[in-house]
KEKE-3310 file (N, C-alpha, C; in steps of 0.2 Angstrom, whole numbers, plus 5000, padded with zeros to 4 digits):
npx = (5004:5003:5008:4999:5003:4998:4996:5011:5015:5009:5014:5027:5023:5021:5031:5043:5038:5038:5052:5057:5049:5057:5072:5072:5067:5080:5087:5087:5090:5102:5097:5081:5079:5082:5071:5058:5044:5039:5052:5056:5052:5061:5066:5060:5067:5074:5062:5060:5071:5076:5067:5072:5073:5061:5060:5067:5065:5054:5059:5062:5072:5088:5106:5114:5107:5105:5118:5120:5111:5115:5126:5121:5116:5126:5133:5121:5122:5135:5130:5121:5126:5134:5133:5134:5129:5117:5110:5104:5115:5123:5118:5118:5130:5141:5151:5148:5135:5131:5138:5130:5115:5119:5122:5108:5102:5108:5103:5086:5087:5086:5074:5058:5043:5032:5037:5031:5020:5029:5028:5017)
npy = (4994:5011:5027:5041:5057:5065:5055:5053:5066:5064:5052:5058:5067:5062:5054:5063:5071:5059:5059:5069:5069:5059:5064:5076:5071:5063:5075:5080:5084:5073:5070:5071:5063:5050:5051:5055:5047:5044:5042:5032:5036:5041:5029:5030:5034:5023:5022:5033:5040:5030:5035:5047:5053:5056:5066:5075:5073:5082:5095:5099:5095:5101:5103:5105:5100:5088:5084:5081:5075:5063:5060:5060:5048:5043:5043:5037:5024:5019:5020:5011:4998:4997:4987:4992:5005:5006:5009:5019:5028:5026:5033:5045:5049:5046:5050:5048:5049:5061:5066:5064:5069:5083:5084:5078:5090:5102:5097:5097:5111:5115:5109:5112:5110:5108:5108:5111:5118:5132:5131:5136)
npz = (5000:4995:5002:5008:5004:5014:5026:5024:5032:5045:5050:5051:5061:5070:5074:5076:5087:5098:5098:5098:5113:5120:5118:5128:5139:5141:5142:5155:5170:5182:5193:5194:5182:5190:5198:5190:5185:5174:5166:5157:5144:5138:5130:5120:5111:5102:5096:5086:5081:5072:5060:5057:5046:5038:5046:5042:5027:5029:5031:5045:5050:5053:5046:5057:5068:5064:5065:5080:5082:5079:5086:5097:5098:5096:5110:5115:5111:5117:5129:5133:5129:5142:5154:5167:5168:5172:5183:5196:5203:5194:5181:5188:5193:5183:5170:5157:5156:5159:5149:5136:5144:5139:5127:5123:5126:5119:5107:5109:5111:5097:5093:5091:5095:5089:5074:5061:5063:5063:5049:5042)
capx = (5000:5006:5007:4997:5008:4994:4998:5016:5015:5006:5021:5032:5024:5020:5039:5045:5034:5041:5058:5057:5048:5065:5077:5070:5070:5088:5090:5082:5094:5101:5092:5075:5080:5079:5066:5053:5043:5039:5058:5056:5048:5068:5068:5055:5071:5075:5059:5060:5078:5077:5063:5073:5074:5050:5058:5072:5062:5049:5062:5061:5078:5094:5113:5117:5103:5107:5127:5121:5106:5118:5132:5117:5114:5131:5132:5116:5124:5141:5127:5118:5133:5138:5129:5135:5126:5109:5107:5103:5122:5128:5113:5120:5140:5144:5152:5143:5128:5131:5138:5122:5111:5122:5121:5102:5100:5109:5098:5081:5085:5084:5070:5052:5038:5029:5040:5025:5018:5030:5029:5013)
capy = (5000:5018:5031:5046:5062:5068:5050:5054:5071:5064:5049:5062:5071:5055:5050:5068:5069:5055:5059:5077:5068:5055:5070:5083:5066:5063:5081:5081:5083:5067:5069:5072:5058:5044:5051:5054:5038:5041:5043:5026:5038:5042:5025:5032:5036:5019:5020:5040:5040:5027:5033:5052:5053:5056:5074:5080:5076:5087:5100:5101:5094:5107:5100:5103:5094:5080:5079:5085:5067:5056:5063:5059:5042:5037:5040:5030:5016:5017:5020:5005:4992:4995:4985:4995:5011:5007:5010:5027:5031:5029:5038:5051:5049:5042:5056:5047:5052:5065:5070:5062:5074:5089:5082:5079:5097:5104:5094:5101:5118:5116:5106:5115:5103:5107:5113:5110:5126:5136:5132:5139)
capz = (5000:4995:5008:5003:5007:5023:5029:5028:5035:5050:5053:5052:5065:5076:5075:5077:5094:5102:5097:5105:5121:5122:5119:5134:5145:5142:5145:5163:5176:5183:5200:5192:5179:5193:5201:5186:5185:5165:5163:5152:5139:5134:5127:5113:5106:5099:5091:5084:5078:5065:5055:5057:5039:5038:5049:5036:5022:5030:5031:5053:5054:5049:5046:5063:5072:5062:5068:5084:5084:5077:5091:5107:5096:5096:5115:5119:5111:5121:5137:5131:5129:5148:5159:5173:5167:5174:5192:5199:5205:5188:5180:5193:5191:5177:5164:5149:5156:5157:5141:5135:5145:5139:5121:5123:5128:5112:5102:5109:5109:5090:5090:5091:5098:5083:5068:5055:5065:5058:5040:5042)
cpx = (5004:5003:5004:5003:5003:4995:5006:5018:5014:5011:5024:5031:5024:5027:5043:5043:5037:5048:5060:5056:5055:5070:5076:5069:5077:5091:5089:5090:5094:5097:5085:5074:5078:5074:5058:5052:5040:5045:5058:5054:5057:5068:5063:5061:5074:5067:5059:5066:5078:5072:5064:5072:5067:5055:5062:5068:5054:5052:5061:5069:5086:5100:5114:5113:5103:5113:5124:5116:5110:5124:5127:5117:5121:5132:5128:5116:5130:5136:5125:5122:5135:5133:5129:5130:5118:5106:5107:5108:5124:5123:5118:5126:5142:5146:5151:5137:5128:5131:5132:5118:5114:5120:5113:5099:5102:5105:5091:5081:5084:5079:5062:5049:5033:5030:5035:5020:5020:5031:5023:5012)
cpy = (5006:5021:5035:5052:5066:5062:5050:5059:5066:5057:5053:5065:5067:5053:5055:5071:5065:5055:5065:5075:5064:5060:5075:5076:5061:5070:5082:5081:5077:5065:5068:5065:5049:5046:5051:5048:5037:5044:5038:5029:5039:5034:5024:5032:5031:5016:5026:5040:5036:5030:5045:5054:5057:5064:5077:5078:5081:5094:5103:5099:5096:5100:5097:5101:5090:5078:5079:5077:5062:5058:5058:5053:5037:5037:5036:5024:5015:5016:5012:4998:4992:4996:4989:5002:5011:5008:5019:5031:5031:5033:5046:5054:5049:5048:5053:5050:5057:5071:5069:5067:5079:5090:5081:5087:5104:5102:5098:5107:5120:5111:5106:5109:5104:5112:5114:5117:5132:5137:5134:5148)
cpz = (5000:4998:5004:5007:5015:5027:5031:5033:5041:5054:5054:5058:5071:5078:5077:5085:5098:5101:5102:5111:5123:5122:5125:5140:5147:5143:5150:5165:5180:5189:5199:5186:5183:5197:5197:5185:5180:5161:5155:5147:5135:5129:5121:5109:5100:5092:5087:5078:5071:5058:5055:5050:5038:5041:5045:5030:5023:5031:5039:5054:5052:5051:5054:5069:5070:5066:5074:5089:5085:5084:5098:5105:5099:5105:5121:5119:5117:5128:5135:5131:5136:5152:5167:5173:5169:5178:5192:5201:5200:5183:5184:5193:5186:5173:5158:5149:5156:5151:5138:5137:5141:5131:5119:5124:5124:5107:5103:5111:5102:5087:5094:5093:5090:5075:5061:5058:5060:5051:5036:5038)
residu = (UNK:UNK:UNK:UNK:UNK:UNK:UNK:UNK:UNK:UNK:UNK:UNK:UNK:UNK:UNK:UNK:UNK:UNK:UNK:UNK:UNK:UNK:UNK:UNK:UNK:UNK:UNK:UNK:UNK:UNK:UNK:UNK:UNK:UNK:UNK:UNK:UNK:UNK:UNK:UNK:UNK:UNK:UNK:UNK:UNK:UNK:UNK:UNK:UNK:UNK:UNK:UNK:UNK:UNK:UNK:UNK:UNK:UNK:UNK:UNK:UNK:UNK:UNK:UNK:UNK:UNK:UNK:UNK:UNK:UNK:UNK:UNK:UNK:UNK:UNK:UNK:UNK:UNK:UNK:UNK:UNK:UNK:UNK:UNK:UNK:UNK:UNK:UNK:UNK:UNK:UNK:UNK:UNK:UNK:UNK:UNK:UNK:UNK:UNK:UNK:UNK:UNK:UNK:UNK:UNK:UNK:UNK:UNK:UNK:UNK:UNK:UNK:UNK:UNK:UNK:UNK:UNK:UNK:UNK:UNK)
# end
């Protein structure tokens, strides 16, 4: 079945949505991080992130919030490979995690909750 383009528009902006809510939950502060209890919503990103392509060919997503996704991607993989990385103390310690936050929070400053607003 062919997507009609109102159907893609409307992935774009469902996959766009959930990408932003996982980015602004890896930006939290790491105190705030184990204590929020819809923290799990950061792991929207594994489903956001792959299908980023629906938000650049809508034209929401500039050069450098691409290097800037694929930068936090690559250290959610290194967070993700180390078993040690899951407890509340290294959420807390850990300096991955933190680049991570820091690098999640460069990302959602250049990313509008609903960039389809301004093309208005």
């Amino acid at each position: 079945m062919v997507e009609t383009a109102e159907e893609a528009e409307q992935r774009a902006r469902v996959f766009w949505s959930m990408l932003r809510v996982s980015t602004a939950k890896l930006a939290m502060d790491a105190q705030e991080q184990t204590r929020d209890p819809s923290v799990d919503d950061c792991f929207m990103w594994e489903a956001g992130y792959p299908v980023l392509w629906r938000s650049e060919e809508a034209g929401w997503v500039s050069p450098v919030l691409r290097s800037r996704l694929d930068a936090l991607d690559h250290l959610l993989a290194q967070l993700s490979d180390n078993p040690d990385a899951w407890s509340d103390e290294a959420i807390t310690a850990m300096p991955l995690w933190e680049g991570a936050r820091r690098a999640a929070l460069d990302c959602l400053t250049l990313m509008p909750a609903a960039p389809w607003d301004a093309e208005a």
